[in-house]
Structure formats: structure tokens, C-alpha cells
N, C-alpha and C positions, 0 to 999 in steps of 0.2 A: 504494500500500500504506500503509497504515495504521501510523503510529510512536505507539508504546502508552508510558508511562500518555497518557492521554488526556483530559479534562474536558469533560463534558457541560453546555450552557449551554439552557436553558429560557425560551423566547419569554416578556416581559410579568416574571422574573422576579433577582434577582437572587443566589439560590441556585447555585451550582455543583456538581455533583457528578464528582466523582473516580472515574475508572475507569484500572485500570491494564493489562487486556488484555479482549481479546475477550471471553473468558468473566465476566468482572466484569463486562462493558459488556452483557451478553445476561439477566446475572442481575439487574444494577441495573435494567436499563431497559425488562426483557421485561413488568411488570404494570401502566407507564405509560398513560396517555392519552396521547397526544404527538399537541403541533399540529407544521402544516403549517412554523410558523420557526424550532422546536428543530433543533439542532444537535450536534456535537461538534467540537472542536479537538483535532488531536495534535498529540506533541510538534515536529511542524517549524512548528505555523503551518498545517497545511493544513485544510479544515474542510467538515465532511461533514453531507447531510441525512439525519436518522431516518426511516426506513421502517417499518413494521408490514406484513409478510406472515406470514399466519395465526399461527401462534404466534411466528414468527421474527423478530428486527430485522435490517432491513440498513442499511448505511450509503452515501449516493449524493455522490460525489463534487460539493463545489459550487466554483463559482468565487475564491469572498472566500477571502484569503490574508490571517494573524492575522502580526503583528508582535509583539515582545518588550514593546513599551511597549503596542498594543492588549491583549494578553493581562492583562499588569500590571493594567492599570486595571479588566478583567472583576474582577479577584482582590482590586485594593482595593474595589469596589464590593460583592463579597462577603462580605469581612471587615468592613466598615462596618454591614452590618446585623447582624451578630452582635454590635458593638461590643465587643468582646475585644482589640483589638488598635491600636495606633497606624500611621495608617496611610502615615504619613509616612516609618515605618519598611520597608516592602514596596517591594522593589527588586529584580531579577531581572538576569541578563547574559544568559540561556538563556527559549527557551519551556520547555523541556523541565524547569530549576531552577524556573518557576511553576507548570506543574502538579503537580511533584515539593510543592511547599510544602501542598498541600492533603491529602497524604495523610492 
């Protein structure tokens, strides 16, 4: 089962997007093109492949298991291209406090 908010990570890119349940994650993500290596992390670390059936996303359980320092460094590589932000400063104890920080 799926521990929501959630962030969605986009093969080739280093944008993240914030989804905080199902339904955000069906609205954000239902008019994409999505390749075959997009994904999504919840808040435990666990991380799931995007599917497109007919109008519907689903999400397919994958193997790879997100750590608190892997997550971290999706988020400073995030905030680097927006250059906003020091990124020295992005430190997390929680997956779940990293996704929380993109809201």
C-alpha cells in the first residue's frame, strides 16, 4: 500500500513533483506522457512504476527501496536547478519530512 504524500521522479529529469494522495497523483499525472523509468517514491522509501491504462494511472510495485539520504539528494538535485535555495542547507531525518518539504 501506498504511504501518501508521495513524489513523482521523471526519467532523464531532474524536476520532482509533489503528490500528496491518490487523487492529486491521478490529477497531476493522468495528461502525462510517461516513459517506461518514471516512477514514484512514498513516504516509506518504497517506489513504484507509472502505468497508463486507458484513461487510468496505476502504480506497479518495483523493487528499488529509497533511503532518507537517496531521497535527500533527489531533492537537492531538485532544488539546484531552480537555484533558490542553499543547498547545503536541505537535511531531512524522515522520507516522509523530504517529501513533506516540496509541498
Amino acid at each position: 500500500m501506498i504511504s501518501w504524500p508521495s513524489l513523482v521522479k521523471l526519467d532523464g529529469d531532474d524536476e520532482l513533483i509533489y503528490v500528496a494522495s491518490e487523487q492529486d497523483f491521478q490529477a497531476e499525472c493522468s495528461d502525462m506522457i510517461l516513459g517506461e523509468d518514471d516512477y514514484l517514491i512514498d513516504s516509506e522509501g518504497d517506489s513504484y512504476a507509472l502505468q497508463s491504462n486507458s484513461n487510468q494511472l496505476s502504480l506497479a510495485k518495483r523493487t528499488e527501496q529509497y533511503s532518507v539520504e537517496s531521497v535527500t539528494k533527489l531533492i537537492r538535485n531538485h532544488e539546484f536547478q531552480k537555484a533558490e535555495m542553499c543547498l547545503m542547507k536541505i537535511h531531512f531525518l524522515t522520507i516522509e519530512e523530504a517529501i513533506q518539504s516540496l509541498a
